[in-house]
C-alpha positions as CSV (number, residue, x, y, z in Angstrom):
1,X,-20.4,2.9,-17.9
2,X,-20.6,4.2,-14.4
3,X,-24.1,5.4,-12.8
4,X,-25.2,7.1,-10.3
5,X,-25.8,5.6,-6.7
6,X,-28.9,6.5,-5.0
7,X,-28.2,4.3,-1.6
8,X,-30.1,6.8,0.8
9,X,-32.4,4.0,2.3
10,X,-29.8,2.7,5.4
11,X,-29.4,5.6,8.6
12,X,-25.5,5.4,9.1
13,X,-23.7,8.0,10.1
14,X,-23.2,10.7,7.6
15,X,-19.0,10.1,8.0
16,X,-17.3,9.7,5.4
17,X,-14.4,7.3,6.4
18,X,-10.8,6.5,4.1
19,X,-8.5,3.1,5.8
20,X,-5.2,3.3,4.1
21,X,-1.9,1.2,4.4
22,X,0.8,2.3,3.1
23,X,5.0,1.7,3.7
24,X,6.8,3.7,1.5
25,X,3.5,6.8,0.9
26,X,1.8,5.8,-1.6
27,X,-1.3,4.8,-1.0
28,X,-1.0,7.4,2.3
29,X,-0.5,10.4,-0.6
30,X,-3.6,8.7,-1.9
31,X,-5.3,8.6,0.7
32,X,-4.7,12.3,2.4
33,X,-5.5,13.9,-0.8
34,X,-9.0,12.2,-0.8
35,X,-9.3,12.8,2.6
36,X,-8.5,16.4,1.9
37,X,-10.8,17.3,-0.6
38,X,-14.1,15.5,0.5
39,X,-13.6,16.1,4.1
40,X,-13.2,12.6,5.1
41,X,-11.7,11.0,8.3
42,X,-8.2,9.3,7.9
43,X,-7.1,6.4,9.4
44,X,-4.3,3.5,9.0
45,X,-6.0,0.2,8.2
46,X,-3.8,-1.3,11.2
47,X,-5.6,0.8,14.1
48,X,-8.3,-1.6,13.2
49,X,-9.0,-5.0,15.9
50,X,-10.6,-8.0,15.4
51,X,-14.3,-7.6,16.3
52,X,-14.2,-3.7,15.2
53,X,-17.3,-2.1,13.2
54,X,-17.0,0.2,10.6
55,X,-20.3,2.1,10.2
56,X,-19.6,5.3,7.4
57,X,-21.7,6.7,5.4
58,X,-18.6,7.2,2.2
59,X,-16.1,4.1,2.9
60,X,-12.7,3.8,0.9
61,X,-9.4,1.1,1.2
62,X,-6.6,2.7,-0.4
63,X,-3.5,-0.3,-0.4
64,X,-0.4,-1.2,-2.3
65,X,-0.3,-4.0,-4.7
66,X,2.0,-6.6,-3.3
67,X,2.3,-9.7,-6.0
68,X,-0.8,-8.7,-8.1
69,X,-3.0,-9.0,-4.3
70,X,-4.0,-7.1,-1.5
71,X,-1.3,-7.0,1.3
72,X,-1.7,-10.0,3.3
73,X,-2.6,-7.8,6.5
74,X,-5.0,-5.6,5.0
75,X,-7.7,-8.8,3.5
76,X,-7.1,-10.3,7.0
77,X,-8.2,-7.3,8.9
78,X,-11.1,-6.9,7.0
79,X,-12.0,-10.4,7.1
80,X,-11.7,-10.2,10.7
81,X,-14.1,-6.8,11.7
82,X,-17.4,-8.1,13.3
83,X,-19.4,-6.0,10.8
84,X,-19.0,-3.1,8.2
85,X,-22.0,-1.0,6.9
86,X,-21.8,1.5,4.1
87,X,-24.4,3.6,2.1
88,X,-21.0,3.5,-0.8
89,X,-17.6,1.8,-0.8
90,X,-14.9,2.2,-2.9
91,X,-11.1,0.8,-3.3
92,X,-8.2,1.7,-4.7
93,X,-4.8,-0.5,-5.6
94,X,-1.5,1.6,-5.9
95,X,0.9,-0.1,-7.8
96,X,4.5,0.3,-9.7
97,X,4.0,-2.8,-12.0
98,X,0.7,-4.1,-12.7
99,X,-2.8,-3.6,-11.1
100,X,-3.9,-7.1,-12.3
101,X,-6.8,-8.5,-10.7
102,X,-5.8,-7.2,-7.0
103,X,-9.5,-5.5,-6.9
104,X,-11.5,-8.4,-7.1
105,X,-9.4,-10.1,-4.7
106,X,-9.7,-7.4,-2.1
107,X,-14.0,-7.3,-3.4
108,X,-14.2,-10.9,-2.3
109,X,-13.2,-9.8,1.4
110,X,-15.6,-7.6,1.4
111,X,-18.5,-9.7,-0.2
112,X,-17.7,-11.8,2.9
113,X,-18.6,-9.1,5.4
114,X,-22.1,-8.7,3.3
115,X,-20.9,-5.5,1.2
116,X,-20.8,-4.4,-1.9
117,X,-17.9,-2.6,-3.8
118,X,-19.2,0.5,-5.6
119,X,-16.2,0.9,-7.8
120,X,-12.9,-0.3,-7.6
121,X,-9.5,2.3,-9.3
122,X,-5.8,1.5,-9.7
123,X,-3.4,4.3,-9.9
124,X,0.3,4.0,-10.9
125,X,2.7,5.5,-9.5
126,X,6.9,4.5,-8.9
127,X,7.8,1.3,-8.2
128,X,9.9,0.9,-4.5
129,X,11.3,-3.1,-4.7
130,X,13.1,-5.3,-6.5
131,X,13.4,-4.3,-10.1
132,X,12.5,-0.6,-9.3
133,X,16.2,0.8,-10.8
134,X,15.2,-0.5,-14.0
135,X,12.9,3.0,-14.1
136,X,14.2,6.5,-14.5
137,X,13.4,9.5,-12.6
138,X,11.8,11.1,-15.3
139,X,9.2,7.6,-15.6
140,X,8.4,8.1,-11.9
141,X,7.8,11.9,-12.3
142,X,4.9,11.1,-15.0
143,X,3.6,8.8,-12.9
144,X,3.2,10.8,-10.1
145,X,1.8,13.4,-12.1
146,X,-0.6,11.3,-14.4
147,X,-1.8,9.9,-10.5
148,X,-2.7,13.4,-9.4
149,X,-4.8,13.5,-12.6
150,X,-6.5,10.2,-11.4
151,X,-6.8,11.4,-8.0
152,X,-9.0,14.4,-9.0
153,X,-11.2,11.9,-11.3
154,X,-11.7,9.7,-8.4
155,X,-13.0,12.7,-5.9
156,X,-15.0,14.1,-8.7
157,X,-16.7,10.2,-9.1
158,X,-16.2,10.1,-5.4
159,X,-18.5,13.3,-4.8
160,X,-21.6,12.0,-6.9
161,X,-21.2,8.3,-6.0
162,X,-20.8,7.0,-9.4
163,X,-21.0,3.2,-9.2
164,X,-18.9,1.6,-12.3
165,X,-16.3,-0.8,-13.0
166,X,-13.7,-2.6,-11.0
167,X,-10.8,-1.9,-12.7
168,X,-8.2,-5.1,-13.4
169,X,-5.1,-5.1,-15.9
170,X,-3.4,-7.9,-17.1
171,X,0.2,-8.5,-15.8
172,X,1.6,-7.1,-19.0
173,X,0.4,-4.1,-18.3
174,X,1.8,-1.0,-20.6
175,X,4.9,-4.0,-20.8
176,X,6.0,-2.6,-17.7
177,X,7.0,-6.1,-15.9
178,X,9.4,-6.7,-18.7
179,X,11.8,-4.6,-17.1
180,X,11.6,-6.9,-14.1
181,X,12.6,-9.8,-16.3
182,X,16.3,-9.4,-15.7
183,X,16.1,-8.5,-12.2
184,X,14.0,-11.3,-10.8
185,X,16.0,-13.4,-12.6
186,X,19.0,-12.5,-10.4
187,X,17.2,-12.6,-7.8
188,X,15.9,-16.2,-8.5
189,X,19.7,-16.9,-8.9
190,X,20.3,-15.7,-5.1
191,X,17.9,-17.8,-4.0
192,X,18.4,-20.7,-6.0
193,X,22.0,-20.8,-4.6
194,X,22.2,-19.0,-2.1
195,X,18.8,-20.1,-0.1
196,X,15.9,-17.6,1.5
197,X,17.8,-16.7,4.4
198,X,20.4,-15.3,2.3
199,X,17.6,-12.2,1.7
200,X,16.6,-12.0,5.2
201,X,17.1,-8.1,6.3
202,X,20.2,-7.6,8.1
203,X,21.6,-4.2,9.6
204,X,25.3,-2.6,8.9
205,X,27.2,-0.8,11.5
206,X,25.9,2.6,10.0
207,X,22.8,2.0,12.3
208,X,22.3,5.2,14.4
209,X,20.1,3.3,16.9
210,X,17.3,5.9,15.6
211,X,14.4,3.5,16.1
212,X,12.7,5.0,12.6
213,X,12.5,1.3,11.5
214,X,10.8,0.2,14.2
215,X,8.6,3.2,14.3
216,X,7.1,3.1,10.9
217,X,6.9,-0.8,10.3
218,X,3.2,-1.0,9.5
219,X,2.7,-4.5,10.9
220,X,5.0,-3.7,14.1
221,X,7.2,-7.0,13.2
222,X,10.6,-4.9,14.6
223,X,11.6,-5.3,17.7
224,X,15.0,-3.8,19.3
225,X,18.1,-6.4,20.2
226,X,21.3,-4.9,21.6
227,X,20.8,-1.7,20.4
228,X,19.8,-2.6,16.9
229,X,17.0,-3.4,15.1
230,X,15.2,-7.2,15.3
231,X,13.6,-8.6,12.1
232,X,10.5,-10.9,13.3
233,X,8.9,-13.2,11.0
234,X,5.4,-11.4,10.0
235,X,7.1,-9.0,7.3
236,X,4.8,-8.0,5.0
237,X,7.2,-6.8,2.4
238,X,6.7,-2.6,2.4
239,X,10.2,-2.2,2.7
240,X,9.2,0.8,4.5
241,X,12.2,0.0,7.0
242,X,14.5,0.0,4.2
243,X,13.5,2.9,2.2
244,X,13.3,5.3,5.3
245,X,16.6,4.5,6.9
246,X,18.3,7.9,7.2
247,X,21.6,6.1,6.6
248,X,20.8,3.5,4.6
249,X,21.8,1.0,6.6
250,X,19.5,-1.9,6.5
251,X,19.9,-3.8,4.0
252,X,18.8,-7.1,2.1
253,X,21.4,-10.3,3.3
254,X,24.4,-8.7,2.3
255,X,22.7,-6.6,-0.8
256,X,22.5,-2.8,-0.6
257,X,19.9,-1.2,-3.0
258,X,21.8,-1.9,-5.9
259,X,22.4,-5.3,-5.0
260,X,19.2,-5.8,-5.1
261,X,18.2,-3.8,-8.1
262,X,16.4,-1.4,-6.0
263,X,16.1,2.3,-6.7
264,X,15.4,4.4,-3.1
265,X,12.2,5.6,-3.5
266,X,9.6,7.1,-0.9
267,X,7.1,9.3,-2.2
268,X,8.4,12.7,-2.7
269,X,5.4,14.8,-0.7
270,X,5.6,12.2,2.4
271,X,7.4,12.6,4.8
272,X,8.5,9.8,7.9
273,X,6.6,11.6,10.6
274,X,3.3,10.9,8.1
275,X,3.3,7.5,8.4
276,X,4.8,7.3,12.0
277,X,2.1,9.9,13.2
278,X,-0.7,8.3,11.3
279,X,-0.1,4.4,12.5
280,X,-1.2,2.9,15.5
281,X,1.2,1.3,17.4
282,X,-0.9,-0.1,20.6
């Protein structure tokens, strides 16, 4: 049962501050809709350095769930600010397949930098990788409407600093990763016989030389080779690169999105120039 959180004993600012990451818009529609209605500063969780303090008054992380976990590069940012103060902190895990116990993880970083995680949401919404064609349009469209409902909870619990539960689901979730079963299947085949390198990104001759790839990769790992894009080895798996291609013409080894049993997906009220505006690039 959530309560009410009467933290008015620490001076910080009176900011209220939201660090999203996001590849494919997600967690950035998240985020900019929170932002939006409590007035609160947005920023990509990348534009953070090592050393940086975060001093707020209302702190949120909005991220992705990659693998029931934070994204890699979001708990190692955190874990590598000098300090973070808070009067309330919340955070929130998009995901397509299960939220599992990705909260707690993420809770854990934070304990580390000596705070505490006032309440902790998942919100649904489509699936963008592997074993995302195994929804329909009309799934994704529920979910994206039954996460506008959440959304509007959230600010509500958001605007009188309700302190509550952080929410986990078991990997079974609403039987959801079921439809996965067939798909990761296929592609434990690929790399059972064919080896990792035979899923290592590679570029057609479609390629427009358009730089978006490089542009909206939140962990910078393109560079550009010859004219065409350069995979580095610090991916975090968005497949922001992929999704955003205006011609579709990156790929997975040899695999285009059906290959791959991948549906195109980015979320329908982002556009590119969001995430490439919004990201830091120095």
């Amino acid at each position: 049962m959530a309560n009410i959180a009467h933290e008015t004993e620490n001076q910080l600012p009176v900011t209220k501050s939201i660090y999203y990451f996001s590849g494919t818009g997600n967690s950035y529609y998240v985020a900019k809709t929170i932002a939006d209605s409590i007035g609160a500063v947005l920023k990509p969780i990348v534009s953070l350095k090592k050393g940086d303090v975060i001093e707020a008054d209302i702190l949120c992380f909005i991220f992705p769930v990659y693998d029931f976990k934070p994204p890699k590069k979001v708990t190692e940012i955190v874990e590598n600010l000098s300090k973070i103060s808070a009067n309330y902190t919340i955070a929130i895990g998009t995901y397509g397949v299960a939220l599992s116990s990705t909260l707690n993880y993420f809770k854990k970083s934070l304990n580390q930098k000596g705070v505490i995680l006032s309440r902790g949401y998942g919100i649904k919404l489509p699936h963008n990788a592997v074993g995302s064609i195994g929804f329909t349009d009309e799934e994704n469209y529920t979910r994206i409407l039954r996460a506008d409902k959440k959304i509007c909870d959230i600010v509500g619990n958001i605007q009188a600093r309700t302190v509550g539960d952080i929410e986990k689901t078991s990997i079974f979730e609403n039987m959801t990763i079921l439809k996965q079963f067939p798909h990761i299947i296929k592609l434990l085949f690929i790399l059972l016989f064919k080896g990792p390198k035979s899923l290592e990104f590679t570029v057609t001759g479609d390629c427009i030389s358009c730089y978006q790839c490089k542009k909206i990769c939140p962990v910078n790992n393109i560079e550009w080779v010859n004219g065409k894009p350069d995979f580095g080895k610090d991916c975090t798996g968005c497949f922001a690169c992929l999704q955003w291609c205006p011609k579709s013409a990156i790929r997975i080894g040899k695999y285009g999105f059906k290959g791959i049993c991948m549906k195109h997906y980015h979320h329908p009220k982002v556009k590119a120039v969001d995430l490439i505006m919004d990201s830091s690039r120095e």
